[in-house]
Backbone as a ProteinNet text record, in pm:
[ID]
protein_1_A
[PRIMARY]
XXXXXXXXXXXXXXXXXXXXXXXXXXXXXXXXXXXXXXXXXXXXXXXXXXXXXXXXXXXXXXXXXXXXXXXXXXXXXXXXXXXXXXXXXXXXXXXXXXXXXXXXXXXXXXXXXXXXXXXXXXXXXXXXXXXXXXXXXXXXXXXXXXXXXXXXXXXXXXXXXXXXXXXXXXXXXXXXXXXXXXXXXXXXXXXXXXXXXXXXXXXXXXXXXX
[TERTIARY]
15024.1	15011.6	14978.7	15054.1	14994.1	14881.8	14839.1	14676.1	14584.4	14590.2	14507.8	14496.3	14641	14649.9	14543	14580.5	14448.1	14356.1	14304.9	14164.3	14093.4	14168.6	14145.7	14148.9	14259.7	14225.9	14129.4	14089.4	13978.9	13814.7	13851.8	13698.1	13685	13793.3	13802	13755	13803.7	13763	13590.9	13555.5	13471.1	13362	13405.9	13336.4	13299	13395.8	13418.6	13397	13386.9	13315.8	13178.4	13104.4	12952.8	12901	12863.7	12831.1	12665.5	12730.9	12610.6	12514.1	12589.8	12506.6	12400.8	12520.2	12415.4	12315.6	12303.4	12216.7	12099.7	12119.8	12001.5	11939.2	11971.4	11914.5	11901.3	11924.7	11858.2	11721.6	11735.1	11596	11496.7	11523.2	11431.6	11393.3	11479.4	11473.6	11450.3	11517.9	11479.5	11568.2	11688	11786.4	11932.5	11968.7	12145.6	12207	12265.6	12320.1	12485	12528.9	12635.4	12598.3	12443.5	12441.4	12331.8	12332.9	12330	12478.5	12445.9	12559.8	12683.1	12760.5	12876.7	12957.9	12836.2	12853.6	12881.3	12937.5	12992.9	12875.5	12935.1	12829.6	12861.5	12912.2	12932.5	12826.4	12829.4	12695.8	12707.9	12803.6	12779.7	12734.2	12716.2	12668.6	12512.7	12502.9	12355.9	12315.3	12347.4	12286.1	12234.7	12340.6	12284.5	12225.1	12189.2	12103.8	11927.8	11919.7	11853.6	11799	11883.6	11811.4	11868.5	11824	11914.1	11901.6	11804	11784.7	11870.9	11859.8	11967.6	12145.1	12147.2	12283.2	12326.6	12271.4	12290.7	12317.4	12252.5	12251.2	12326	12391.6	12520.7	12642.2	12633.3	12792.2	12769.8	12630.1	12650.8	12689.2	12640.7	12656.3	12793.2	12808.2	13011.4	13109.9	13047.3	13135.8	13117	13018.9	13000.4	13071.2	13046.8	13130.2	13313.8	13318.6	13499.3	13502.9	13437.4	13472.9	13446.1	13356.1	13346.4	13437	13473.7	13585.3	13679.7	13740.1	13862.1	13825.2	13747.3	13667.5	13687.5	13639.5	13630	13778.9	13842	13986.5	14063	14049.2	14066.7	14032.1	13911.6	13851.3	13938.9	13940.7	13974.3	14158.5	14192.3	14328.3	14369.7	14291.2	14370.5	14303.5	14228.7	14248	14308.5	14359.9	14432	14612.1	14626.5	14708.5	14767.2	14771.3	14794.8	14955.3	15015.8	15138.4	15159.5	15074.8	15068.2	15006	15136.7	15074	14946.5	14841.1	14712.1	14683.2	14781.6	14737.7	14820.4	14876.6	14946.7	14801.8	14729.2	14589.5	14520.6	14498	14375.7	14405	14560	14600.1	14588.7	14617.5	14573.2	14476.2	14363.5	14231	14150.1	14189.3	14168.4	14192	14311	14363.1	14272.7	14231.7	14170.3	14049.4	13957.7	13835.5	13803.6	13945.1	13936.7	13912	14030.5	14019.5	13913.6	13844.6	13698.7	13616.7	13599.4	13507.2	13544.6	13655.1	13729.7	13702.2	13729.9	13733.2	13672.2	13549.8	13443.4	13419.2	13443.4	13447.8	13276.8	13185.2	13078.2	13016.6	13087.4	13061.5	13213.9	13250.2	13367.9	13486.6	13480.3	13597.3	13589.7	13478.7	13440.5	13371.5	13434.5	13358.2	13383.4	13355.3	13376.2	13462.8	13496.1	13643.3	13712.4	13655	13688.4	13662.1	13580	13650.9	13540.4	13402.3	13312.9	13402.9	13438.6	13463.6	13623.5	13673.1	13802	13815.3	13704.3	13688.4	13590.4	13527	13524.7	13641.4	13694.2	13836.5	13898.5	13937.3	13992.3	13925.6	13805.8	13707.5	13761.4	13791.1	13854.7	13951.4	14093.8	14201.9	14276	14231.3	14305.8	14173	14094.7	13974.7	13973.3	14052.5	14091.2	14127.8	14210.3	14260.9	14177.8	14033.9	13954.1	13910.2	13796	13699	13821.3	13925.3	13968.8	13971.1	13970.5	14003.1	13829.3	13758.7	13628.3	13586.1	13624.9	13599.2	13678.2	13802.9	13836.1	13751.7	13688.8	13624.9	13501.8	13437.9	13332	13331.9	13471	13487.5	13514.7	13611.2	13653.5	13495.8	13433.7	13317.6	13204.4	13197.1	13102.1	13151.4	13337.5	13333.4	13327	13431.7	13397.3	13314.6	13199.5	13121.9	13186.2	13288.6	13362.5	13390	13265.8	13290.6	13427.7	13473.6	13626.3	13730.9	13701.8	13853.2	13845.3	13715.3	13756	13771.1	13740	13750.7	13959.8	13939.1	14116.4	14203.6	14157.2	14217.9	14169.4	14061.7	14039.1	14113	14162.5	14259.2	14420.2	14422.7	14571.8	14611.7	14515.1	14545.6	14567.6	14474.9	14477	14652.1	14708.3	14786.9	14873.6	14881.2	14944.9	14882.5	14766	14696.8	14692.5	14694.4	14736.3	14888.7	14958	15108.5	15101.5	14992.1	15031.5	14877.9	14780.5	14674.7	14698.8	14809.3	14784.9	14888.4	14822.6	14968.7	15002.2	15123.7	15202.1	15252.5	15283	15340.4	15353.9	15343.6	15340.5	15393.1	15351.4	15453.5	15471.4	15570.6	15594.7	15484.3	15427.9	15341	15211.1	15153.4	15022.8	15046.4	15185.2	15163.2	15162.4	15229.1	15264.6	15099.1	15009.4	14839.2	14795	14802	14755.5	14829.6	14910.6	14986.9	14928.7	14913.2	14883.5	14702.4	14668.9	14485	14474.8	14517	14527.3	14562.4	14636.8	14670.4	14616.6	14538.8	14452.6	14283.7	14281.1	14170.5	14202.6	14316.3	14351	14344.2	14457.8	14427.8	14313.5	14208.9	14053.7	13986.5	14052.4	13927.6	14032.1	14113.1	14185.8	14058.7	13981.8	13909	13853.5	13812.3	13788.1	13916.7	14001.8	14122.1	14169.5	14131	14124.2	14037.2	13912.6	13793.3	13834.5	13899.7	13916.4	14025.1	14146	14240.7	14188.1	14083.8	14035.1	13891.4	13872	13753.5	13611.4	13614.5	13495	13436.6	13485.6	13410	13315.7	13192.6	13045.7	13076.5	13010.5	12989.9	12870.1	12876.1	12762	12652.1	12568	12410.6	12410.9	12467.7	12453.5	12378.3	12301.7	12256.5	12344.3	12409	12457.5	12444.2	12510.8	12446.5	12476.2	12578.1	12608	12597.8
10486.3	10628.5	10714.2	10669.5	10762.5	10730.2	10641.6	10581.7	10625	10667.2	10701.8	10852.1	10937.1	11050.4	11133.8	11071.5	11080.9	11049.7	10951.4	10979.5	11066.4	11115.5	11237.8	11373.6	11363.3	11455.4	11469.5	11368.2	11319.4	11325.2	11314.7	11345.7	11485.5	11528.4	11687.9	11749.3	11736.9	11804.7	11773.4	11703.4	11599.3	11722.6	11718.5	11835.1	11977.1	12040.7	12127.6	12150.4	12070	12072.6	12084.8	12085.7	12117.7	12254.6	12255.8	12410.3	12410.4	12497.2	12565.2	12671.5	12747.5	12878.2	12831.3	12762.7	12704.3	12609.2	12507.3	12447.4	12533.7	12582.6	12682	12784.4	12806.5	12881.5	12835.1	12682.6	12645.2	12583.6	12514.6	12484.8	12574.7	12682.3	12768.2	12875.8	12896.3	12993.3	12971.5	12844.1	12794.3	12869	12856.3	12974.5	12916.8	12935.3	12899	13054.6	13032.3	13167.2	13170.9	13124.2	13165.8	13236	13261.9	13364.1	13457.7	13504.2	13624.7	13649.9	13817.3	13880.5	13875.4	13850.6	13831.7	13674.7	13581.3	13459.5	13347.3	13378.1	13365	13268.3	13121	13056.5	13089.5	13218.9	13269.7	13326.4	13306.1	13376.9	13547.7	13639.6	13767.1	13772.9	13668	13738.2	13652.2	13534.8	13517.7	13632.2	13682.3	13798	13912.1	13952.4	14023.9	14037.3	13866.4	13876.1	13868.1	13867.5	13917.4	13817	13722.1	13628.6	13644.4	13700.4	13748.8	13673.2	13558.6	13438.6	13333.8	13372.6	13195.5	13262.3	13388.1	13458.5	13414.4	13471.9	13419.5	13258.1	13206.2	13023.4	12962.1	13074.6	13024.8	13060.8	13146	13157.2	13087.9	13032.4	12967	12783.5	12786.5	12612.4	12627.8	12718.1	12694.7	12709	12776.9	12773.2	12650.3	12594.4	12469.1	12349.7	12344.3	12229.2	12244.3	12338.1	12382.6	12353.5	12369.1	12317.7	12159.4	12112.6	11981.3	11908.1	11984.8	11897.1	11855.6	11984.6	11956.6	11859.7	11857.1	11748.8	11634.8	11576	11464.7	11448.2	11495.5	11491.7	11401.2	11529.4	11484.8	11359.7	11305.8	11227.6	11115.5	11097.9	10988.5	10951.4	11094.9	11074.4	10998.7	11005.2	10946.6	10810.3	10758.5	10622	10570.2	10643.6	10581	10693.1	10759.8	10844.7	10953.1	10816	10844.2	10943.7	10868.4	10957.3	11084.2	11139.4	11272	11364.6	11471.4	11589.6	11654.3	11617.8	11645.3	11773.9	11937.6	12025.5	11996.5	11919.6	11884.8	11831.7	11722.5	11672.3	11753.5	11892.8	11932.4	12064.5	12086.9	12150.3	12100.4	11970.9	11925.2	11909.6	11862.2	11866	12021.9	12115.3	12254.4	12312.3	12258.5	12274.6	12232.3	12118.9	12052.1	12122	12107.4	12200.1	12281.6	12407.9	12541.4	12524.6	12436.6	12400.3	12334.2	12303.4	12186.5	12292.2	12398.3	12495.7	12576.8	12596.8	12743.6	12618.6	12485	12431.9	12284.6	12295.3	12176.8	12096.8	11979	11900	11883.6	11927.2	11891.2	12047.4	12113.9	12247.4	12283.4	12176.3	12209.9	12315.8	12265.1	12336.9	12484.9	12545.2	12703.3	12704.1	12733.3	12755.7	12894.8	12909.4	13028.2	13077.7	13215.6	13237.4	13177.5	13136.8	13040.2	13124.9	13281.6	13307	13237.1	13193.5	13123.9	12995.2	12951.4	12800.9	12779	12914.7	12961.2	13011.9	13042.1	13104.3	12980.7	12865.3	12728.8	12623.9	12635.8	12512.1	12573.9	12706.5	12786.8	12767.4	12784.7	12812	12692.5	12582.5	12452	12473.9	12507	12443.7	12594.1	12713.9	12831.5	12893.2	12895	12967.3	13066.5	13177	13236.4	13377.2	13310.1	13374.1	13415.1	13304.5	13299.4	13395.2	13404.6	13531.2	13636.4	13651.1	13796.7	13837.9	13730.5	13810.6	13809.4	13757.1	13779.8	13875.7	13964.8	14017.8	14208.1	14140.7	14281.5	14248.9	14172	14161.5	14274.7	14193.7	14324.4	14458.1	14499.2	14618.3	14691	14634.8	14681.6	14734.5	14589.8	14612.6	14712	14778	14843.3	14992.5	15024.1	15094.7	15209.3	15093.4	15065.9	15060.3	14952.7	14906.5	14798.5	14753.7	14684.8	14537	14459.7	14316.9	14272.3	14293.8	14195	14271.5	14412.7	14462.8	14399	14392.2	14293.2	14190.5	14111.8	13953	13948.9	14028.8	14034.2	14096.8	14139.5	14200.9	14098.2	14057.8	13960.5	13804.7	13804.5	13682.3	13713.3	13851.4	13842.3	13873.2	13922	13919	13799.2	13660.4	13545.1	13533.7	13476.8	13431.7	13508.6	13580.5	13714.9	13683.6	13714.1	13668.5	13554.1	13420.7	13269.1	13270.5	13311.7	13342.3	13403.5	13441.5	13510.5	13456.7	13426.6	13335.8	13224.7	13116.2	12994.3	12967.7	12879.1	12855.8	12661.7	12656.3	12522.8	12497.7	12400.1	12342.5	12413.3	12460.1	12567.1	12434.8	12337.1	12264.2	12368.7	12375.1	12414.1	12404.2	12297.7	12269	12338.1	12327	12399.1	12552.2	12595.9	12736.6	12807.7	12667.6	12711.5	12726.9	12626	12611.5	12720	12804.6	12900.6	13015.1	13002.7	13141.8	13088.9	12976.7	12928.6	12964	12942.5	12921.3	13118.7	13187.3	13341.5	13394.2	13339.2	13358.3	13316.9	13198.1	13151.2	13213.4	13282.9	13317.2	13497.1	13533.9	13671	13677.6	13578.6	13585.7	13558.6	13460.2	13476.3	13562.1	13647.6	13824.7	13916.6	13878.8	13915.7	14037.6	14015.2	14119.4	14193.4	14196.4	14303.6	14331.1	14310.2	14418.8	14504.6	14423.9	14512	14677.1	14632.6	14740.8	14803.2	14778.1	14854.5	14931.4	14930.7	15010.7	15051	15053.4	15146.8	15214.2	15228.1	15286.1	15231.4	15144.6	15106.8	14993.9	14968.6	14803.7	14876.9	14754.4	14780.9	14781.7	14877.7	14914.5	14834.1	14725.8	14652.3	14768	14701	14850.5	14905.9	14911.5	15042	14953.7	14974.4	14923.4	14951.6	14864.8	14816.2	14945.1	14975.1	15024.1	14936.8	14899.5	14755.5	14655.2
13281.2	13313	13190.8	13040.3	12961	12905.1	12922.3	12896.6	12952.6	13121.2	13209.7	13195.9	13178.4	13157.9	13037.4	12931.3	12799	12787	12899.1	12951.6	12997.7	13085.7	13167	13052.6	12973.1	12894.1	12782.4	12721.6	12635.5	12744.4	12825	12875.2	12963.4	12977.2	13006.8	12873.1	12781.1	12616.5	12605.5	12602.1	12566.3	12664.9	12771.2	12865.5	12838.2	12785.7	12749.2	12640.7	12538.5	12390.9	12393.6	12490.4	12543.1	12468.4	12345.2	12321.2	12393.5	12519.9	12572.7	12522.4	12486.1	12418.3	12299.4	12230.1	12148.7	12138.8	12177	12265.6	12304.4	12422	12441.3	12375.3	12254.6	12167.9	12106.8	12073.4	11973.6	12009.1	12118.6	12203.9	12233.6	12291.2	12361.5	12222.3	12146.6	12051.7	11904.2	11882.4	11754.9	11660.5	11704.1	11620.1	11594.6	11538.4	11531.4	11571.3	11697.1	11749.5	11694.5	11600.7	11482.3	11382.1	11384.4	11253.4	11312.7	11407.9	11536.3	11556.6	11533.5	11622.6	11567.4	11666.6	11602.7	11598.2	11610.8	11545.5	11673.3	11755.3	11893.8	11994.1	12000.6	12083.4	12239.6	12317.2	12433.5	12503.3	12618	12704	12641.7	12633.5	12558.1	12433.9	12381.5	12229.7	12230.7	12299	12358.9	12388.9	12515.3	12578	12489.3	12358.8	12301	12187.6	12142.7	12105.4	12109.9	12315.8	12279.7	12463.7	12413.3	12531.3	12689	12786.1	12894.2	12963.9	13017	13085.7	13047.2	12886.4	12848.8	12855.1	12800.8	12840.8	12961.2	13096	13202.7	13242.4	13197.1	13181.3	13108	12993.4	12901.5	13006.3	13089.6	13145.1	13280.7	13348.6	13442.6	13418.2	13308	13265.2	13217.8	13108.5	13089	13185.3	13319.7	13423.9	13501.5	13490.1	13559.6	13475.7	13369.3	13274.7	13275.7	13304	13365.1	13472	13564.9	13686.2	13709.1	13649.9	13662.1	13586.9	13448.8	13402.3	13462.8	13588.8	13673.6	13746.4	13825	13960.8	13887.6	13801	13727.7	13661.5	13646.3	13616.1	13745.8	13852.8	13996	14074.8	14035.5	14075.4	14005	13883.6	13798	13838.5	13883.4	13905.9	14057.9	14120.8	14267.7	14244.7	14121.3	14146.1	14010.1	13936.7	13795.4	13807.3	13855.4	13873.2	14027.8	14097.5	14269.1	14291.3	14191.8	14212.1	14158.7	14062.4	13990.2	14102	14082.3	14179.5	14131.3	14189.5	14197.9	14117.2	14151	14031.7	13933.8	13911.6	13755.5	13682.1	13725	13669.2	13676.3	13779.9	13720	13615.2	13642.6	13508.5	13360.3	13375.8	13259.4	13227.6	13280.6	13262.9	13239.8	13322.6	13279.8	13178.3	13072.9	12983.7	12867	12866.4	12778	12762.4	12938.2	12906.4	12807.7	12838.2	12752.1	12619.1	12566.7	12448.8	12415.2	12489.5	12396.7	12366.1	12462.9	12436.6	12326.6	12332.8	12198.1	12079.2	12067.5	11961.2	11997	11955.1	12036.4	11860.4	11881.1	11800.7	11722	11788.1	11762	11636.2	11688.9	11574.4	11461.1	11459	11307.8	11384.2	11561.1	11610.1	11579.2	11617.6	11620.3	11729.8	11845.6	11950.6	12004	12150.6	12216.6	12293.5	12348.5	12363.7	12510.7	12603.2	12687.5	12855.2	12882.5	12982.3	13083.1	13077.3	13152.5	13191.2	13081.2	13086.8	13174	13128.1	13219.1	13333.6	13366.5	13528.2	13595.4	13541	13596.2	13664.5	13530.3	13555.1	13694.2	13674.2	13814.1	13939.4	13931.2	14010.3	14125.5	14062.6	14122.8	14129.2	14044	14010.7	14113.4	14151.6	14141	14238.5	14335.7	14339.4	14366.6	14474.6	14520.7	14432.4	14300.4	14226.6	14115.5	14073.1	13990.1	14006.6	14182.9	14198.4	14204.3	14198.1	14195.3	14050.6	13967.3	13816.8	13798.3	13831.3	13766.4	13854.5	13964.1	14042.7	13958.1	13892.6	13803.9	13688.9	13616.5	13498.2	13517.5	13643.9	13697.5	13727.4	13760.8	13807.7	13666	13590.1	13435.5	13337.1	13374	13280.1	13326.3	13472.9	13487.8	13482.4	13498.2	13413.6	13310.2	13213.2	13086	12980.2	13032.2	12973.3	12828.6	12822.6	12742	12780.6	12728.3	12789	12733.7	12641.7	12545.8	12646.3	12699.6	12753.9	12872.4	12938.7	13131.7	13073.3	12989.7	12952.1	12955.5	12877.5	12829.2	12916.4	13041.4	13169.6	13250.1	13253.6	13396.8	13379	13239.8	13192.4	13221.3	13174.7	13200.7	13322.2	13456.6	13584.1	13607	13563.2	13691.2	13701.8	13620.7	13648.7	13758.1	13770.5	13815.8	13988.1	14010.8	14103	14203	14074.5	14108.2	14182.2	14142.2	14186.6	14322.1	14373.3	14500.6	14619.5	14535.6	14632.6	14674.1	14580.7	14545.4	14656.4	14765.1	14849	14810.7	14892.5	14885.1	14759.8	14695.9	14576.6	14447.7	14393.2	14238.2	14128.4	14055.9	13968.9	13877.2	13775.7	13673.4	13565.2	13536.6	13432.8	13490.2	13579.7	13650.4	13622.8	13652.6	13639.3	13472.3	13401.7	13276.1	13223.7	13253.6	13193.1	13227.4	13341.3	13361.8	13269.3	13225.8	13103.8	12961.5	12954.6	12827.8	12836.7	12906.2	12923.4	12925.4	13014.7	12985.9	12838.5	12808.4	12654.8	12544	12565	12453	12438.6	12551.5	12571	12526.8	12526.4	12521.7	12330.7	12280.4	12177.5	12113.3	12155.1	12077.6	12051.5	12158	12109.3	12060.6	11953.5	11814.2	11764.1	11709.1	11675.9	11774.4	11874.6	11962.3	11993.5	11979.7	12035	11905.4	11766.1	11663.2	11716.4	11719.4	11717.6	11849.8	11929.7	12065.5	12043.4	11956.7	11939.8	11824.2	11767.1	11634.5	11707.6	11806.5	11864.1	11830.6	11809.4	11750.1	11826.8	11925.5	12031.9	12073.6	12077.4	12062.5	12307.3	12276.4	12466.2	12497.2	12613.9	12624.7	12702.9	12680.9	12717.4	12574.7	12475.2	12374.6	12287	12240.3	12061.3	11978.6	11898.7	11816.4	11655.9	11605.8	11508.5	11350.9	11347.5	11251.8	11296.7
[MASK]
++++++++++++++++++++++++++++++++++++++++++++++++++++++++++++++++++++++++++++++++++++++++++++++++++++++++++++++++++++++++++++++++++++++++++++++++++++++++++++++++++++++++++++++++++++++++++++++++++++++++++++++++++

């Protein structure tokens, strides 16, 4: 069981270590999108630098590599891990996702802040609860106009949300990934919550002036 278990989590990471953003800008664009912007291999800082097709294609592929991480978690578990309550595995596997993306082995563990790749894993693991927080992300951000404040509101709803969509079983550990995965993603945008309590977060639509 703990052999099979770290499989699942080693190829959940492994998933999730997928730098999308970058990837596609480096293909289509011929660019290292870490030294654009504000450095950030995330579909928002794609987007503004410039590419709105691959922006778009950075948060649809990181939401897809979260969700598949869980499936494939899932999958691997009812034939290596029959007795594990099913969202305990895809909590764990959701878990891992996040982390491959925030810290993807293939870029020196500098990746992106997790909420594509976090509103994937859900998308499976929580769905109900997912489209409602990406559903306040949208409402926050239009607005606002402050992608880091819905990111950091549409994270600290799920859980909140999950608690009241999510019917039957709740384990302890499933609900704990979801406080931990809201929180790791809350703390990554450390500096936009700097610049947002100092007035200074860049409003998406605006040009940039630094």
């Amino acid at each position: 069981m703990p052999l099979a278990s770290l499989w699942i989590a080693v190829l959940a990471y492994l998933l999730g270590s997928i730098p999308v953003g970058y990837l596609l800008v480096r293909i289509f664009r011929q660019q290292d999108i870490r030294t654009v912007g504000s450095g950030n291999i995330g579909a928002t800082n794609v987007l503004r630098s410039g590419g709105k097709g691959l922006g778009a294609a950075t948060f649809a592929l990181d939401t897809v590599k979260g969700a598949a991480a869980v499936l494939l978690g899932a999958a691997l578990a009812s034939l290596l891990l029959p007795a594990w309550p099913q969202r305990n595995v895809e909590a764990l596997a959701a878990l891992c996702a996040v982390i491959g993306h925030m810290y993807p082995v293939w870029l020196r563990f500098k990746g992106g802040k997790g909420v594509a790749t976090g509103f994937g894993v859900f998308l499976v693991a929580a769905p109900w609860a997912a489209l409602a927080a990406i559903g306040l992300f949208i409402v926050v951000c239009a607005i606002t106009r402050y992608v880091s404040l819905s990111s950091i509101l549409g994270a600290a709803s799920f859980p909140v949300f999950a608690w009241f969509t999510v019917s039957g079983p709740k384990p302890a550990f499933y609900v704990a990934v979801q406080i931990i995965v809201a929180l790791l993603i809350i703390v990554k945008h450390h500096p936009n919550i700097r610049r947002l309590l100092a007035g200074t977060e860049h409003r998406f639509g605006t040009p940039k002036t630094a």
